[in-house]
C-alpha positions in Angstrom: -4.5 60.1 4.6 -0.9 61.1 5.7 1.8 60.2 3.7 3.6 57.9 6.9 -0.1 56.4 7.4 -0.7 55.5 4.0 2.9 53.1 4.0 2.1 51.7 7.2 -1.1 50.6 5.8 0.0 49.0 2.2 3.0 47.5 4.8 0.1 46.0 7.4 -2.0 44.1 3.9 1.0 43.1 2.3 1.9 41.4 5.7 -1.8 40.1 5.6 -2.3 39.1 2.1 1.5 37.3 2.1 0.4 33.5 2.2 -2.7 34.1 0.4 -3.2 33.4 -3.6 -3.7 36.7 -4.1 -1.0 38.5 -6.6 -2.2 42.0 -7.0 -3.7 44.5 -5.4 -5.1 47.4 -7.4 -7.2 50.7 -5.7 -8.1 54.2 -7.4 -9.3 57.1 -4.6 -11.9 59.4 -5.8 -13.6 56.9 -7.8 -13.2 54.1 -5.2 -12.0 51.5 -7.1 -10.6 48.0 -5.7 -9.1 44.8 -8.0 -8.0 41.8 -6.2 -6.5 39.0 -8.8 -5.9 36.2 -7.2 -2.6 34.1 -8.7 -3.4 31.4 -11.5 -3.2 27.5 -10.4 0.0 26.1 -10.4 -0.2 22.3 -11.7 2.8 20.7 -9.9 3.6 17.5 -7.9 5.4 19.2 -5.5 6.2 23.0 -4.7 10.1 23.7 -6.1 11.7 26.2 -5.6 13.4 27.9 -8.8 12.4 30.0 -11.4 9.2 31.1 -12.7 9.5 28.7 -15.5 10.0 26.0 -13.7 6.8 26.4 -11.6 4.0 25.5 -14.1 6.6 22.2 -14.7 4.9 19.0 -13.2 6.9 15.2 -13.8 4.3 12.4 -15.1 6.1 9.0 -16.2 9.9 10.4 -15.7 8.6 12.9 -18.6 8.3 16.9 -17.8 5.7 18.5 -18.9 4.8 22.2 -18.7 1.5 24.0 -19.1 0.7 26.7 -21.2 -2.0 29.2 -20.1 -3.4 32.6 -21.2 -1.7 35.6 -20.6 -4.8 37.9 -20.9 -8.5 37.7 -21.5 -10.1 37.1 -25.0 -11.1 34.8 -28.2 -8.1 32.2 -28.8 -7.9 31.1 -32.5 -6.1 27.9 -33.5 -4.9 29.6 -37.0 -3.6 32.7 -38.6 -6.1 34.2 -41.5 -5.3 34.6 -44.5 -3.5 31.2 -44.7 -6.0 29.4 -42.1 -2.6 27.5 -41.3 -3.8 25.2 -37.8 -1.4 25.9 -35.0 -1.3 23.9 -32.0 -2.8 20.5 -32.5 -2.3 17.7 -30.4 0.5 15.5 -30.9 2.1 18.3 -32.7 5.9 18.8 -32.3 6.7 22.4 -31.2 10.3 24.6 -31.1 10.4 27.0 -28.3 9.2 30.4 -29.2 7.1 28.8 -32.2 3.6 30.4 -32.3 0.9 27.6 -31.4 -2.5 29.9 -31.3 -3.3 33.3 -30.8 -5.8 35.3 -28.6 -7.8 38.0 -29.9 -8.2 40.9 -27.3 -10.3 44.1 -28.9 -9.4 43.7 -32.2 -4.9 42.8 -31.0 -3.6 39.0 -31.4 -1.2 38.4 -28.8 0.4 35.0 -30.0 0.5 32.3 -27.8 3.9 30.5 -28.2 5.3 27.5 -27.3 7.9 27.9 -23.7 9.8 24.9 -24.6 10.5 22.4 -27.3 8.6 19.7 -27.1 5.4 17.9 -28.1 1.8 19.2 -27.2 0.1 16.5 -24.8 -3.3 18.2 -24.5 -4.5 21.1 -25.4 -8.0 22.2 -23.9 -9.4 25.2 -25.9 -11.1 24.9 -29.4 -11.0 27.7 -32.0 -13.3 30.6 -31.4 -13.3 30.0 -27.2 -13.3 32.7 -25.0 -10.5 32.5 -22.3 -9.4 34.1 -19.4 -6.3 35.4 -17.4 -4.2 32.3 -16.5 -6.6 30.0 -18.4 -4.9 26.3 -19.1 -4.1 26.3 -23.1 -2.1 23.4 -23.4 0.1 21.1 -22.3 3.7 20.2 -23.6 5.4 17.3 -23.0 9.4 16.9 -23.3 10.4 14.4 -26.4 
């Protein structure tokens, strides 16, 4: 494939992927590889537009909330060994940046922390679940 060609091309499916969910586009040539991931679920009333932070913000009773999700694939735990500590429990009041689990991805913990201050609503994972990419966590409410 000629160089000119090849630009044309990526050009032509980024015109045609555009309004799709799709985020990424990955391909390898001798091996003949193709990844398509498609973008996570945004949970919001009505499409804003503003920063990234502000899309996964959604208004229920005059209160923000704003949901947390997985940033990569693997086994979330609710606490830290050796102190077993809990992290992230419902009702809990949270300071931005504060760590409220942690995902386990070959033998790395990524923490999970918390966006905003706030109070976790819901949270929808138990300790020892396997999650994915973009994977609802929890969800914080503004106090």
């Amino acid at each position: 494939m000629k160089l000119k060609t090849g630009k044309k091309r990526i050009k032509e499916l980024k015109e045609v992927i555009k309004d799709t969910d799709i985020e990424q586009v990955c391909y390898e040539r001798d091996g003949f590889n193709i990844g398509i991931r498609v973008a996570p679920e945004i949970i919001e009333e009505k499409k804003s537009k503003g920063s990234d932070a502000d899309k996964n913000k959604v208004k229920v009773n005059e209160t923000t909330t704003t949901m947390v999700t997985s940033n990569t694939v693997g086994l979330f735990y609710s606490f830290i060994p050796p102190s077993r500590k809990i992290l992230g429990k419902k009702g809990q009041k949270v300071s931005k940046g504060q760590r409220i689990g942690v995902i386990e991805s070959m033998n790395i913990l990524k923490d999970v922390k918390a966006p905003k201050a706030g109070k976790i609503a819901e949270r929808y994972v138990k300790n020892g679940d396997p999650v994915e990419y973009a994977q609802k966590l929890f969800l914080i409410e503004d106090v």
